[in-house]
N, C-alpha and C positions, 0 to 999 in steps of 0.2 A: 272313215276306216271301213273294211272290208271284210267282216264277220263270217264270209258266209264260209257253206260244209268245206268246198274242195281249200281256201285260203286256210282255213285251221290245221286242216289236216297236213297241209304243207309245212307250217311251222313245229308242229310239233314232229314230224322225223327231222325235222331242222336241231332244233332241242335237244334229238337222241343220238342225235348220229357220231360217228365214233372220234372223227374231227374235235366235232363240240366236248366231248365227254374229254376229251385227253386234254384238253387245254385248260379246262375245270379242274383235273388231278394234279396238272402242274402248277395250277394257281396256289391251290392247297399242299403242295410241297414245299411252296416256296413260306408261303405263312409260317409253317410249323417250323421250318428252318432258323428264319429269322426271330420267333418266339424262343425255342431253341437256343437261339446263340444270344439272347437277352438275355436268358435266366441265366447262361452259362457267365454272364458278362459280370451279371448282380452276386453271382456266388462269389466270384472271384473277388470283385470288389470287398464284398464283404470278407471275405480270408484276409484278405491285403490290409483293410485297415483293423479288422483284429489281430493281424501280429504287427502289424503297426505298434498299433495302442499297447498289446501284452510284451513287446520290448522297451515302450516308454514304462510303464507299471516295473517289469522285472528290478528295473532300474532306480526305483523309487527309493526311499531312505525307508530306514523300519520307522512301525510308530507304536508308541506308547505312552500310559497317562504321564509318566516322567517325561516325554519330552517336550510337551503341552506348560511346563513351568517356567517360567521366566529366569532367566539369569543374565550377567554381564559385569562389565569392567568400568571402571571410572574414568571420565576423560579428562586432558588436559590442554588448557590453551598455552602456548607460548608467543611469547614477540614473534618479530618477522623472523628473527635469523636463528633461532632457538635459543639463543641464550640467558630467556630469564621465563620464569614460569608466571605468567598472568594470572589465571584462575583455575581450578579443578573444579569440574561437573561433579553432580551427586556420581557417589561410588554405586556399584551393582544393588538393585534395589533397596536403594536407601530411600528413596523415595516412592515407595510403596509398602503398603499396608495392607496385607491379606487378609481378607473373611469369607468366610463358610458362607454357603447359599443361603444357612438356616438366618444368618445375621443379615442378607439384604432384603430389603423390602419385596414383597411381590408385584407392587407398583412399578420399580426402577426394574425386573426381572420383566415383566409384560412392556414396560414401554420399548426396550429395546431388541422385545423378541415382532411387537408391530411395528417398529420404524424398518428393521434389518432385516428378518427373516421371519414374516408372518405365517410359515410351516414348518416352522420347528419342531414344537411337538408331534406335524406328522412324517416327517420324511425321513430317510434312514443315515442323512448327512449331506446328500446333493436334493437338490430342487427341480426336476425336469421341467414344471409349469413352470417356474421361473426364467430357467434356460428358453425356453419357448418363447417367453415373453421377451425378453432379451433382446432373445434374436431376432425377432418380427419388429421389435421396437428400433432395433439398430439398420434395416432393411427400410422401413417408413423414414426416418433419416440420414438416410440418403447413405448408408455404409456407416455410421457411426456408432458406434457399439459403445457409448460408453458407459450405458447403463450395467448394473454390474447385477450378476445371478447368483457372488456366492453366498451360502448361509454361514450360520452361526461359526458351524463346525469346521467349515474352508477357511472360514476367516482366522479361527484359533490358530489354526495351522500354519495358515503362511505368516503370523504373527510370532511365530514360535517356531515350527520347526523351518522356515526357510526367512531366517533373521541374517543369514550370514551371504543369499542371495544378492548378486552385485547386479547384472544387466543383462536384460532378454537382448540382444543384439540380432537375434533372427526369430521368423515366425517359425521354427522348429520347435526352439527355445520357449517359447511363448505358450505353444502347442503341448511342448513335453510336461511343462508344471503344471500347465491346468489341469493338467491328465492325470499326473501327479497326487496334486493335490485334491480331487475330488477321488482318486483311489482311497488314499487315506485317509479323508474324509469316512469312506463307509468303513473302511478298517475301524475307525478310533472309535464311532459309534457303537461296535462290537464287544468293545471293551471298557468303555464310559457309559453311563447312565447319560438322558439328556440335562439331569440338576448336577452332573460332576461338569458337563461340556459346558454347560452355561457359566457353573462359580469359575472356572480357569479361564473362560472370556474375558468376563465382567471383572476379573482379579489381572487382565492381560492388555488392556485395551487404551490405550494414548486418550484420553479425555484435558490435553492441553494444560498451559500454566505447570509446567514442569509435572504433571500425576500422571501414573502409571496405575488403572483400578481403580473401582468406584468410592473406595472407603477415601483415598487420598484426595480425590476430587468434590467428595463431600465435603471433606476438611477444608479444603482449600476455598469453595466459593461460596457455601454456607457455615464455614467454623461451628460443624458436630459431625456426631457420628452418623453413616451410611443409613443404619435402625431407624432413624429418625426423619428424614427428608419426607416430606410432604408430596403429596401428588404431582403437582406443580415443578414443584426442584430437581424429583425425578425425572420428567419431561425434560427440562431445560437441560439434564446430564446426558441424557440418553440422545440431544439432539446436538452434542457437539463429534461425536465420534467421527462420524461423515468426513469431515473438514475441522479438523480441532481448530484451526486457524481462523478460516472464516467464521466459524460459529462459535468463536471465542465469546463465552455471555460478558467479560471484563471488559475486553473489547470492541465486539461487533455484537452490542446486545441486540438490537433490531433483525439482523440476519440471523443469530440464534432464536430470538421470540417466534420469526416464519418459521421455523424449521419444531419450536416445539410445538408451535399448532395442528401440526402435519401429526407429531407422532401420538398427541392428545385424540387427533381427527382416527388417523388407524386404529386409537386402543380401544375407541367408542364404536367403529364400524365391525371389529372384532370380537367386539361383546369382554372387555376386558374390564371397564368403566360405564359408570351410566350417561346421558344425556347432560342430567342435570352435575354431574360430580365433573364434567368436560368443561360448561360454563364456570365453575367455581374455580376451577386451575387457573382456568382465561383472564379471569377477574381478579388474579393474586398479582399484587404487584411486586412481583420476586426480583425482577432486576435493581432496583434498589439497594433492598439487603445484601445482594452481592456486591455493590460496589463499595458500601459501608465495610462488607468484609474482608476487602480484599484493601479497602484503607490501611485495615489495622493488622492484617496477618502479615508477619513475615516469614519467607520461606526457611530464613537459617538466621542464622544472628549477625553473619556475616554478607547482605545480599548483594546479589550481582549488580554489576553497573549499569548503565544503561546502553554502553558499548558492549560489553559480553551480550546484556540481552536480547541485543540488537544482531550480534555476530552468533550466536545460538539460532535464532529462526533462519535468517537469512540459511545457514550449513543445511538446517532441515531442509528446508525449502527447494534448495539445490541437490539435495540425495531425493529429493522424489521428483523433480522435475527431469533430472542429468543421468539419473542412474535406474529410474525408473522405483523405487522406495515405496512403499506405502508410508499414511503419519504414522501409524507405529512404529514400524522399521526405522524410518528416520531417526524419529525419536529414543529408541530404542539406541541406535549408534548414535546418538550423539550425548545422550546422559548416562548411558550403560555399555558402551561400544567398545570402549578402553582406545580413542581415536587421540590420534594428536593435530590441534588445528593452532595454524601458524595464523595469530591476527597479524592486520595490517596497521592496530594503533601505533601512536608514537606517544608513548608515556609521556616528556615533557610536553607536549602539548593538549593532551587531555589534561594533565594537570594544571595550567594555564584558563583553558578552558573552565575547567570545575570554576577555580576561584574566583573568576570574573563574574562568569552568568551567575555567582551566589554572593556577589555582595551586592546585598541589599543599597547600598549609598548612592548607586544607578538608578535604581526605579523611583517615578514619580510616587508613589502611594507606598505606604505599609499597612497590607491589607491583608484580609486572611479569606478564603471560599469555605463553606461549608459543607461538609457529606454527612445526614443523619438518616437514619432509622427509629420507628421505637415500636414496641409491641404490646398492647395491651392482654392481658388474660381478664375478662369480667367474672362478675360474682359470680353469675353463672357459666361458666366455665366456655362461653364464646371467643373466640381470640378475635382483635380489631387491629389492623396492621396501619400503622404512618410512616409517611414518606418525606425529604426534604422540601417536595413540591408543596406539601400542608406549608411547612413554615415558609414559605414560599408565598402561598396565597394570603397566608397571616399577615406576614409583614404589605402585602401591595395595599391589604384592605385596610388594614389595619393603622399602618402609618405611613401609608401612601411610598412605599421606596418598591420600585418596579426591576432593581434587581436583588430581592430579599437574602440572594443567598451569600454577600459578599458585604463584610464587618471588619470593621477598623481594629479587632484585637480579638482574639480567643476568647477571652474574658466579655466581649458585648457578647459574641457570637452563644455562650452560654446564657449568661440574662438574655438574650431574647426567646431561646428554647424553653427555658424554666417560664418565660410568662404565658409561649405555647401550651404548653405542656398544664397548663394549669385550665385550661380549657378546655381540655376532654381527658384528666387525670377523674377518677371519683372514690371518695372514700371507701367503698368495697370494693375494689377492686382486689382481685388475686395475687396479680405480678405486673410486674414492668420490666420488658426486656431493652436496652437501650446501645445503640453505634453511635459512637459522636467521635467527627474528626475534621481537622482542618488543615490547607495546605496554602502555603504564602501565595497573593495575588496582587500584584499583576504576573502571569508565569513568560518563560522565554525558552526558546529553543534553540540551538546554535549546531552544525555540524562544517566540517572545513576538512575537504579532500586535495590527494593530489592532483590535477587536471590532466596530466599526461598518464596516467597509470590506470587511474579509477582508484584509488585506494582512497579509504577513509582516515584520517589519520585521528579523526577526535569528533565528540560527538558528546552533548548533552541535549537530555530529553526534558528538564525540564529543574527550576531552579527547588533549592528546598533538600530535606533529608530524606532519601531513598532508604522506605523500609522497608520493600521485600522485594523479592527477585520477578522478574515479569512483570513486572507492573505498567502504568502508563507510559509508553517514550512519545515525547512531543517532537520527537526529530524525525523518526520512524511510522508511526502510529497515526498522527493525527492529520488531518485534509483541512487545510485552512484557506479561507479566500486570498487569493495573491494579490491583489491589488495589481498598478502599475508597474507592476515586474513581469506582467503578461504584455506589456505592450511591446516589450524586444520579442519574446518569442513569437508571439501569436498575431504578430501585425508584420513591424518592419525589418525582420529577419528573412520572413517571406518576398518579404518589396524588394527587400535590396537582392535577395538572391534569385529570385526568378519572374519579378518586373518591370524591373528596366529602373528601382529607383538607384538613387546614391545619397549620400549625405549633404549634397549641396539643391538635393529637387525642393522644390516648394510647395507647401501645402495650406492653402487657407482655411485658416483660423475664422469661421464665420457661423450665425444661426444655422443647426444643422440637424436632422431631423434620423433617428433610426427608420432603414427600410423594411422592417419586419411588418408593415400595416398596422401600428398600432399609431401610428405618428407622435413618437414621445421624442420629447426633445433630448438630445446631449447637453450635457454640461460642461465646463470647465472647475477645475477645483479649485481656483482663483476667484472665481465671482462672475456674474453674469456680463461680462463685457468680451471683447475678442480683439485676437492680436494682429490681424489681417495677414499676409505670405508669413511663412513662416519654413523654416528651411529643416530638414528634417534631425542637422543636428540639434537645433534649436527644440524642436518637437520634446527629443531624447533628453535635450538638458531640463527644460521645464516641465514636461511632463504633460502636455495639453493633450486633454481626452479625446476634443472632437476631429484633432490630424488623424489622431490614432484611431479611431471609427472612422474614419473617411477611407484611410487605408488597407484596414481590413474588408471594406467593403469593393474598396478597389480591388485586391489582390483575392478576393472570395474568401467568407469563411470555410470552404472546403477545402479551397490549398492547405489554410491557416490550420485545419485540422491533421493534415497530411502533416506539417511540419513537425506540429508540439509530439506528434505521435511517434517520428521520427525523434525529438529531444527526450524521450522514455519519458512521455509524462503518462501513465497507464489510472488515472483517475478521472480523465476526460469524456465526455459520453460524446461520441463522434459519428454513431447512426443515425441520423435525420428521422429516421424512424420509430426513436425511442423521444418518449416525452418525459420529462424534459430532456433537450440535450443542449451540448453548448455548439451546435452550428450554426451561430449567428453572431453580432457585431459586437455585439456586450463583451465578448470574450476576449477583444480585444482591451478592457480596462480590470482585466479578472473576474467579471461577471461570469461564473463558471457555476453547474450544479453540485459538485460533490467538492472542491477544492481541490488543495496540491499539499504533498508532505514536503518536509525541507531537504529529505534526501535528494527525492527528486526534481525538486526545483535546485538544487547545486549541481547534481550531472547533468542538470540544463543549460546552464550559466557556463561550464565547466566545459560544454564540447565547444562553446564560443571560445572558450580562452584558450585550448588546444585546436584553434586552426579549422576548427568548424567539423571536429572527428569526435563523436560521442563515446567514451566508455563507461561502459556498464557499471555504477557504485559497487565496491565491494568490500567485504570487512576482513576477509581471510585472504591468504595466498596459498595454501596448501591443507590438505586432509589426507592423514596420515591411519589409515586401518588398524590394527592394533598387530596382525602380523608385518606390518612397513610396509604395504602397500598403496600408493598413491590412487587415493580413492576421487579427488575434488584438485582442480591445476587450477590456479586464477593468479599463474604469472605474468602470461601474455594473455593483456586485457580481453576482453570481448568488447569491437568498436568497431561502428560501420559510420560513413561519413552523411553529416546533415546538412551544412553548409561549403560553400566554396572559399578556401581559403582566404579570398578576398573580401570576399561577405564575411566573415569573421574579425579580421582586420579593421574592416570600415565601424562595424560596431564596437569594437570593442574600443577604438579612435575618439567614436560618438562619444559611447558613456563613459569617456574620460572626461567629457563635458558637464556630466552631474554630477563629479566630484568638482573638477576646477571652474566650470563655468561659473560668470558674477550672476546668473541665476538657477546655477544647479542646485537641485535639491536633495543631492547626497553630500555637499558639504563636508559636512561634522564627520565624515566616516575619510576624508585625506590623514594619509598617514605622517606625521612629524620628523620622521626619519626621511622622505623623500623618495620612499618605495613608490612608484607610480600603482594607482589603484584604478580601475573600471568597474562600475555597476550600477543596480540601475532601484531606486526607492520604491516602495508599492505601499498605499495605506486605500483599505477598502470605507465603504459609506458609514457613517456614523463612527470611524474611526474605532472601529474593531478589531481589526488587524494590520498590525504594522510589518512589513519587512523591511530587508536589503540584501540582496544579490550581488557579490561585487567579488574580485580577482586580482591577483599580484601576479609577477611574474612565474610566482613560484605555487601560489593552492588558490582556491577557491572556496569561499563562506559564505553561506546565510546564514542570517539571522531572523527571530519572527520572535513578536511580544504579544501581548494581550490576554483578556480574564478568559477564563474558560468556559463562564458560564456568559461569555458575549457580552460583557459592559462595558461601554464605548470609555475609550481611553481619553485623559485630559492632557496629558502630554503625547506628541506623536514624533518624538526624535529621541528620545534616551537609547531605545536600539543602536543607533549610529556611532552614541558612542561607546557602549558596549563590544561593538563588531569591531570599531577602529581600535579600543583598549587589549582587546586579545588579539588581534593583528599588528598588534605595534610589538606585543612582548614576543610573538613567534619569529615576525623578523627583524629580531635586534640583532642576530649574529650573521646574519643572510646579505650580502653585498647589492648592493641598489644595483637593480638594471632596468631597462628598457623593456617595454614588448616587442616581440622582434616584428619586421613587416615581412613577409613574403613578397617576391619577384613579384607577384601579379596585380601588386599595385604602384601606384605614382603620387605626386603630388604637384597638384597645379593650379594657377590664382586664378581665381574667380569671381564676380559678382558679389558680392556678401548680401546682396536683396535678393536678385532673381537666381542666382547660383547658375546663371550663363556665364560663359566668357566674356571678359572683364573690358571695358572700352577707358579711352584715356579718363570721365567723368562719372568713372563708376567708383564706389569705397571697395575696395580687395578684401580679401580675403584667403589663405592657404589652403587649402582643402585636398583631402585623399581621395581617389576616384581607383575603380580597378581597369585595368589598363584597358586601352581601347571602350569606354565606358566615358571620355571628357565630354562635356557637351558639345555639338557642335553648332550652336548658334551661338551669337554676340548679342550682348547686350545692348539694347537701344538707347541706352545710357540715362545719366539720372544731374538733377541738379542736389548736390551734396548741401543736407543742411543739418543745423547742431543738433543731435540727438535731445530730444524731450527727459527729463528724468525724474517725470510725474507716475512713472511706473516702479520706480525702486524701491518705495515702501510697499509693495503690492504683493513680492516673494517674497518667501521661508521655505522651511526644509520639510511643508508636508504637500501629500499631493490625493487628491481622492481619484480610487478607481470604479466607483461604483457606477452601473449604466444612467445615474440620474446626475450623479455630480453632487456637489455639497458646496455650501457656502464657504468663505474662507477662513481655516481652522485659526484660534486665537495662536499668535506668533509665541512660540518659545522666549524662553528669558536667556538661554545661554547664549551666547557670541556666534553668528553665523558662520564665520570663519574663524577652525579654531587656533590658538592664540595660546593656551598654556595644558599642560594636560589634565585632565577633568577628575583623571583617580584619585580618591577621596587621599591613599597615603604612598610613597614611592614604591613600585609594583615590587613583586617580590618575584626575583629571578627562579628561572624555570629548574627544576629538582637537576635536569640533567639539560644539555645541550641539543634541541630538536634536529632531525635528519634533515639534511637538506634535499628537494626535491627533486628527482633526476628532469629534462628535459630532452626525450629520445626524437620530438619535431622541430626543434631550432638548429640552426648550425651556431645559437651561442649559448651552450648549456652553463646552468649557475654553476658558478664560485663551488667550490669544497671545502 
């Protein structure tokens, strides 16, 4: 560089000079300009979205403490066509019971002001640090907002005053109520106290099992008053709001228990509760008493069926999925709405139904389950809580019986508690608070839809006297292992539709090992020998576990998930990345994590019997507003296609082979009348769980047996004939037909060893193929010799689907093919004449 005097002095009249200086003034014009027309930009913006916003606001509703109060109309169910009335919903809060702030605990008032809106007491009715969080939360994943910012006070409101709100249909709309409602929000604040905002909450708020407010929901899951619930209870109340559904404590106590930890964990970070008062909650074993409670309460004198209570959630469910609902709202229009819902039962056939699944003269055992509680007060006034689990452990140690809680009569079921009970009774004791109730065991579950419609036409949850409304449905409710009725859906529904099998490929039957690295062997449910090729009707009629793992291994468990996912089975864990899940080979024998409910293993079975087109279960056909507006349409199904026509066909061809074949193991479930029936048996390990999946021309029924408390059954066929006795009285008046075939298949003789085409010294066989699907090799042919019939005492009608297999279950005593009918006295014909089933996919719909 070149510092010196005359180079300085050059630059700086360089610097000054009037060139340089004007080009600096305009640089500085331009800055101030575009600063300038920023701010002019921000202002504007801001004008714009404050009359934005102050024309959404002008437009608001007024508010006031009276409109924060809950009101409504009674609803009604009717038949399909309106003309008989099934059931009436509680009338306008009938089901609810008002108290004063001063009568709820401050425990149940803090735990739902830390789970909902932990600034309550500061904020003036909206939450901006919450809104913040929100939104930065909804930004970190990936656009999804779903975590929600409103408080207490937004909540009351759009539970109250926007209850008559039907559907955001644009983000205007979406825009305008939020806008809305946190106006009114600071309004109502203005004019309520926050102990008046919190009692119309807590007196407002869907807490499930038909309650509306905390007093009713007291009632209902602890039978006392609101005053009284313990630390604990309160937790457990204040953590169904969320999702009354999923955190139902009757029925999802586990997902309610996480969710009361959470509001236990905020009351303690809060400074609401101490440390130590947080472990003592933790340690209350509250679920228990509730289910003792919920034994003996019932909701009315008259309570709903298990079809209403089934067609109840299902309407909720769809007003907040379909129309965008909150559970209150939902709930709200459908106990208080004044709504007309049109079910889809068929009275004679529920009534058929009832009678069957409750006569006792079907089931192996008369047996009874157990549900107790009992509470000690001590002299010094400690309380000490027992559980059914105590008699439980009583009886294992005690007299060695490893399922304690299932007794031959009421009557043991009390001697054995009274000789509990005499072992931690003591003579000064204070009190003894006591639940004792029992429910017939072995239980059964039965529902039977239309398969062209989706309609449900009948449904029992479970056998026995239904004493209150909500209660357990075993049809609906419960996820039980499937057994071999996974092996159509989750194995060769997949082969035959998108691997090239058919019903005449071969699969050998041989020592065969799961590829998951653990090398555990498959079993057969017949005993430790093997049947060598074996063709895959054959598979289907016998039930052999290790074709059926061979195949899902062939065809990957991942397709196999793709499919069942498509069959709406929504209980399945199909992320490889969640542990446990079911993407692997076990699943082809029902080896699944969570199980299947019977609804949805019937719309399983059910898109096979319609032509391989799934519709969606449903219990209603219409929802009707209370001004006659059609709120809910489920005339035209909801069904999108799973299989190919002919892949339905072929199967459903097949499991006509576990009724008729001389070794099918659906047998007992052929109907006497000569109605052709398809479907397919499933009994899991230790014979826990029985099913049967099977179809007419005209509906489609499972069935599912077993104890509840999991004690392996001694009989594994009585189901069959249960299914076949309610299926024999629905179509007695119904004209015998055929399944129809679709164009896209043929029928052509075949091999009956290798299921190639057939040479002059091969044995034949008929067999369906979908068309351009025949084999095209010939068989190398065979020297024809007498069939061996060292194998025929070796079937019966049970089949195990467990990944390990089981030895072979001792053979039933009734007649394998049945021969006379099995009901105990001649059935008693159905109250009225059942609908017969429309057929909108055949061109030969039933008889009228």
């Amino acid at each position: 560089m070149n510092y010196g005097k005359r180079n300085v002095s050059k630059k700086q009249k360089a610097l000054t000079s009037k060139s340089t200086m004007k080009k600096k003034r305009a640089g500085v014009r331009v800055l101030k300009a575009t600063l300038l027309t920023l701010i002019l930009c921000a202002i504007l913006a801001v004008v714009g979205v404050g009359l934005f916003a102050k024309r959404i606001i002008d437009n608001a509703p007024d508010i006031s403490p009276a409109n924060v109060k809950p009101e409504g109309y009674s609803t009604t169910v009717y038949n399909q066509d309106g003309s008989e009335e099934l059931e009436r919903f509680v009338a306008a809060n009938a089901n609810r019971i008002y108290k004063p702030i001063s009568e709820i605990p401050k425990d149940l008032q803090h735990a739902f002001v830390a789970i909902e809106d932990e600034r309550f007491y500061e904020h003036k009715g909206i939450d901006p640090q919450g809104i913040i969080r929100a939104g930065i939360t909804g930004i970190l994943n990936g656009g999804n907002f779903s975590q929600g910012a409103s408080t207490l006070t937004q909540q009351l409101i759009k539970n109250t005053i926007y209850t008559d709100f039907m559907e955001e249909d644009t983000f205007y709309e979406r825009v305008e109520r939020k806008l809305q409602e946190q106006y009114l929000a600071l309004q109502l604040e203005k004019q309520e106290s926050k102990e008046q905002i919190l009692e119309n909450y807590l007196n407002t708020i869907n807490l499930g099992q038909n309650t509306l407010g905390v007093q009713t929901a007291a009632k209902r899951y602890f039978g006392k008053d609101v005053s009284e619930l313990s630390l604990s209870e309160c937790a457990v109340v204040a953590a169904i709001t969320q999702n009354p559904t999923r955190y139902n404590p009757i029925t999802n106590p586990d997902e309610n228990a996480k969710r009361r930890d959470k509001v236990l964990r905020n009351m303690a970070e809060q400074g609401y509760i101490t440390e130590a008062q947080r472990q003592e909650a933790l340690a209350d074993q509250v679920y228990e008493r509730i289910q003792i409670v919920n034994s003996a309460v019932s909701a009315d004198d008259s309570p709903y069926t298990y079809f209403i209570d089934a067609l109840s959630s299902q309407v909720q469910e769809d007003l907040e999925t379909k129309l965008g609902y909150s559970a209150t709202q939902a709930y709200n229009a459908v106990y208080s709405g004044g709504l007309s819902i049109f079910a889809t039962q068929d009275k004679a056939l529920q009534a058929i139904c009832d009678e069957e699944i409750n006569n006792d003269e079907y089931y192996p055992a008369s047996e009874v389950g157990l549900s107790y509680a009992f509470t000690i007060v001590r002299a010094d006034g400690t309380v000490e809580n027992f559980g059914q689990e105590h008699i439980a452990a009583y009886m294992k140690e005690v007299h060695g019986d490893k399922y304690g809680l299932v007794f031959d009569s009421e009557e043991t079921a009390r001697a054995y508690v009274e000789e509990w009970k005499a072992t931690v009774v003591r003579p000064d004791d204070q009190s003894h608070d006591e639940a004792f109730s029992t429910s017939p065991q072995p239980q059964a579950s039965f529902l039977i839809m239309d398969q062209y419609t989706g309609q449900v036409k009948a449904l029992s949850g479970g056998r026995g006297e239904k004493t209150s409304s909500k209660s357990f449905n075993r049809a609906t409710d419960s996820a039980r292992q499937p057994g071999s009725c996974f092996k159509i859906l989750a194995a060769y529904a997949p082969a035959i539709d998108s691997c090239g099998y058919n019903l005449a490929t071969t699969i050998k039957d041989e020592e065969y090992y799961y590829s998951d690295g653990e090398h555990k062997k498959v079993n057969n449910w017949w005993g430790d020998y093997y049947k060598g090729d074996m063709t895959v009707r054959s598979c289907i009629e016998q039930s052999a576990n290790v074709c059926a793992v061979k195949t899902i291994a062939d065809v990957t468990p991942a397709l196999s998930m793709e499919y069942l996912k498509e069959f709406g089975l929504t209980t399945i864990v199909t992320d490889p990345n969640v542990q446990p899940n079911d993407v692997h080979e076990a699943t082809a024998l029902g080896g699944i994590t969570n199980g299947v409910t019977n609804i949805e293993m019937t719309a399983a079975y059910a898109a096979i019997a319609n032509g391989g087109v799934y519709n969606r279960p449903v219990l209603y056909t219409k929802v009707i507003d209370h001004d006659g507006n059609v709120l809910l349409d489920n005339t035209t199904p909801e069904s999108h296609t799973v299989l190919k026509d002919s892949t339905a066909a072929l199967l459903t061809d097949g499991m006509k082979s576990v009724i008729y074949g001389s070794s099918g193991t659906g047998r007992r479930a052929a109907l006497y009348s000569g109605m052709p029936v398809s479907g397919k048996t499933g009994t899991t390990s230790s014979n826990v769980d029985i099913w049967f999946s099977g179809y007419t021309p005209y509906y489609t029924a499972s069935i599912w047996a077993g104890y509840d408390s999991n004690k392996p059954l001694t009989n594994t066929s009585f189901h069959l004939t249960i299914w076949r006795s309610i299926m024999e009285r629905i179509h007695e008046s119904l004209p015998v037909r055929e399944f129809a075939l679709p164009d896209s298949v043929e029928k052509a003789s075949v091999c009956s060893i290798t299921g190639l085409r057939a040479t002059s010294s091969c044995p034949t066989t008929s067999e369906l193929f979908a068309k351009g699907d025949l084999p095209d090799d010939y068989c190398s042919g065979h020297v024809v010799e007498t069939p061996d019939d060292d194998d025929d005492d070796k079937e019966d009608d049970n089949d195990s689907d467990s990944s390990s297999g089981t030895t072979q279950p001792e053979s039933p005593t009734e007649p394998e093919t049945p021969t006379t009918p099995e009901t105990p006295t001649e059935p008693t014909p159905p109250p009225t004449q059942p609908e017969t089933p429309t057929d909108p996919n055949t061109q030969n719909p039933p008889a009228q």
